[in-house]
C-alpha positions in Angstrom: -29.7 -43.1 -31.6 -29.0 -39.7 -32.8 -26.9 -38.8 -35.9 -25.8 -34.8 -36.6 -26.0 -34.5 -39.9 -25.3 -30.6 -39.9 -24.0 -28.2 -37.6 -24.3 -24.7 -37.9 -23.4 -21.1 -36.3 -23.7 -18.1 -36.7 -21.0 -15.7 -35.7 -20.2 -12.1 -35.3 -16.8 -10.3 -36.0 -15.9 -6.9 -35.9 -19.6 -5.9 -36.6 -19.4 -8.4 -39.8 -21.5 -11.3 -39.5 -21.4 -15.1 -41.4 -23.0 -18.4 -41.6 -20.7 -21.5 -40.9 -22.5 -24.9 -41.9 -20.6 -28.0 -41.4 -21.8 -30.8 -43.5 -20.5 -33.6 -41.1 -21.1 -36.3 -43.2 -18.7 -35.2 -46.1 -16.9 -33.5 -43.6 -17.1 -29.6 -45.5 -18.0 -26.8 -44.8 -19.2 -23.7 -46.3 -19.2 -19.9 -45.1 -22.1 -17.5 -46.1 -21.6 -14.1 -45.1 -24.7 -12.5 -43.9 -26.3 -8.9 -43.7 -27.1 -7.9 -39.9 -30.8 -6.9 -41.5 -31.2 -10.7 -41.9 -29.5 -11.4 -38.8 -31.6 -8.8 -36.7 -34.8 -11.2 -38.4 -33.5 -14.8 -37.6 -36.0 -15.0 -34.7 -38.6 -14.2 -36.7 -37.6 -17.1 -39.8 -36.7 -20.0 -36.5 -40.4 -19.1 -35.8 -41.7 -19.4 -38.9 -39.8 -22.2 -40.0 -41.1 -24.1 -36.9 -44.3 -23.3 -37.3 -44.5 -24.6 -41.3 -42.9 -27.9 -39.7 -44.7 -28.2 -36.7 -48.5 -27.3 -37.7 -50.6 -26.8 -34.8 -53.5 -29.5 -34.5 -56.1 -28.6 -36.7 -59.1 -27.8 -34.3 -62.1 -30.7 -33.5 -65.2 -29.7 -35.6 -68.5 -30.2 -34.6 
């Protein structure tokens, strides 16, 4: 069974952009504005982040 613990989104308007995160649990939540520099890089830190929890197998040695 699955539990959401957090839910989050990221929205856009008027060319302003901010972070909602909901802490379900508590039942809060807490508004970040962000630059659209960062924004424009979120790909980049989902993929990053993945990758540092998600390692690749480390390769068989011979």
């Amino acid at each position: 069974m699955e539990t959401l613990l957090y839910a989050a989104e990221l929205v856009e308007e008027g060319g302003a952009y901010r972070l909602v995160v909901q802490d379900v649990a508590r039942n809060t939540v807490r508004t970040i504005p962000v630059p659209k520099a960062m924004v424009d890089k979120f790909p980049t830190f989902l993929s990053a982040l993945g990758a540092k929890l998600n390692p690749a197998s480390p390769s068989k040695r011979r």
